[in-house]
N, C-alpha and C positions, 0 to 999 in steps of 0.2 A: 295903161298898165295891163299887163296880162299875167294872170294868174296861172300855175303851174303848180303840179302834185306835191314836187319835192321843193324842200328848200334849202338847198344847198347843190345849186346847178352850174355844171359848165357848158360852156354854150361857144358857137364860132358861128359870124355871117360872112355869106356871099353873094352872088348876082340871084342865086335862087331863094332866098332865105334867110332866118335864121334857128338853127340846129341846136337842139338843148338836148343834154344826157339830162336822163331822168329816171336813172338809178335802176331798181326794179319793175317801173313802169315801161321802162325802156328807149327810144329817141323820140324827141317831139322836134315837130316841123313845123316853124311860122313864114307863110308867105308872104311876101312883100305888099305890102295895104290891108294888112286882115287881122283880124283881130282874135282870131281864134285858134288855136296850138290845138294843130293833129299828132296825136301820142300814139306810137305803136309799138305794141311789146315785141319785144325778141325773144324769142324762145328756141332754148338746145335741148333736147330730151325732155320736152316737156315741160320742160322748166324754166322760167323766165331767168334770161342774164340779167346781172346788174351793169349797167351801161356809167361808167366813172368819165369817161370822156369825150368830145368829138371837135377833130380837125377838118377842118377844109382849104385845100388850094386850087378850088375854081373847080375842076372840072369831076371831083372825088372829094365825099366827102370819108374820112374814116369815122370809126366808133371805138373806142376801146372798151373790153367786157370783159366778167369776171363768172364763173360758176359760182354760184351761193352756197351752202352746204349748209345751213344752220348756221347763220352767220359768218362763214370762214368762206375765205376766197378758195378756190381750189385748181383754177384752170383762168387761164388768159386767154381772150383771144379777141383778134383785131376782124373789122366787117367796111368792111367794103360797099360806100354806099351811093348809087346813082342818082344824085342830087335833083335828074331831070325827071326821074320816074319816084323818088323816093321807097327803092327797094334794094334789097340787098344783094350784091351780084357776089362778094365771094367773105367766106369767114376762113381765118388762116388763124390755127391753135400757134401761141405765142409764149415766151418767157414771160414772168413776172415782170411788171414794169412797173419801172418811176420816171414817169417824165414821157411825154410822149412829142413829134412834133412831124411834120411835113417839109421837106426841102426836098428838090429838083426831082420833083416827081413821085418821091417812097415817102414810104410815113418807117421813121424810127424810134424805137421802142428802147429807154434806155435801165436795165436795173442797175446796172455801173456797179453792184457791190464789186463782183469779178473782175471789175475793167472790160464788160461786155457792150455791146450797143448792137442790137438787132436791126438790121433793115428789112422792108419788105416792098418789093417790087410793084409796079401795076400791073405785073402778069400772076401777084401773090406767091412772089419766090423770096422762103426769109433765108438770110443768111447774115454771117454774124463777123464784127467787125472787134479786135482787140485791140484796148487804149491800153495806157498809164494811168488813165484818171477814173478812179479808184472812189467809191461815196460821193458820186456827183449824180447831179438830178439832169433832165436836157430842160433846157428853158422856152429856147428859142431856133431857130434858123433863119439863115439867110443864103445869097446860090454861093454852093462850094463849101460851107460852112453848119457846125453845127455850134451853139452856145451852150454853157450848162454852168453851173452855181454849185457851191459846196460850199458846207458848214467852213471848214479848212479856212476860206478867204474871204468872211461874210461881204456882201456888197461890191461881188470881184464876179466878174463874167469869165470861162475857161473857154476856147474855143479849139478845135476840133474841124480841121481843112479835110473835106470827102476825096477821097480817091473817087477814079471814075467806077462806075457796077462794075466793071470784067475784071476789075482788082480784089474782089470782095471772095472771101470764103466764104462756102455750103456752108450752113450752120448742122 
């Protein structure tokens, strides 16, 4: 067992690891056979993010984060993080999100209240994709596909086929 700051962690492993949001403390990183979780704050102005999530598909890991303010989320943004080095190559400021996931390459960022779904590139180009599906969370992905859940259909998957990147609007 390993112990860890927060208690209420989300976490993803891959060939390098495994990756725990750890809130205000920031990401922690367990290498494979070790017993000991390296925690490294992130800090924007000084001020540590609260890190609510992190995806990985192999070769990128993301972070999703929040400015704190006295409690109140204030700003979003997504970090970009090189699994091999465990540092962070780019922070790209982000909508409000619920649901976050990785398919064919981008990590998407979904608030859906709008019928929005934000992409953002491995080059950190976001740009913003308009559904129908309206109060839905992102759950999952798979290639070509995005999955997502709503109050609306409990225990009902919604799925969302990707256009190729050169289809997508600037956000």
């Amino acid at each position: 067992m390993i112990r860890t700051p927060s208690e209420d962690n989300a976490t993803t492993t891959d060939r390098h690891g495994t990756w725990v949001a750890e809130n205000l403390d920031g990401v922690g990183w367990l290498a494979p056979h070790r017993t000991h979780l390296r925690i490294r704050a992130i800090l924007q102005g000084g001020l540590p993010l609260d890190v609510q999530g992190v995806i990985s598909d192999g070769p990128v890991v993301w972070a999703v984060a929040f400015t704190n303010a006295f409690g109140t989320s204030t700003r979003t943004v997504a970090l970009e993080i090189d699994p091999r080095t465990d540092r962070i190559i780019r922070r790209v400021p982000a909508p409000d999100t619920r649901g976050a996931v990785v398919a064919d390459g981008a990590l998407y960022l979904g608030p859906l209240g709008q019928g929005h779904i934000y992409r953002i590139s491995r080059r950190g180009r976001l740009t913003r994709l308009d559904t129908t599906r309206q109060n839905a969370v992102l759950a999952a992905s798979s290639p070509g596909r995005l999955w997502l859940t709503t109050n609306a259909r409990p225990g009902h998957l919604l799925s969302i086929r990707l256009a190729p990147a050169r289809d997508w609007a600037r956000a």
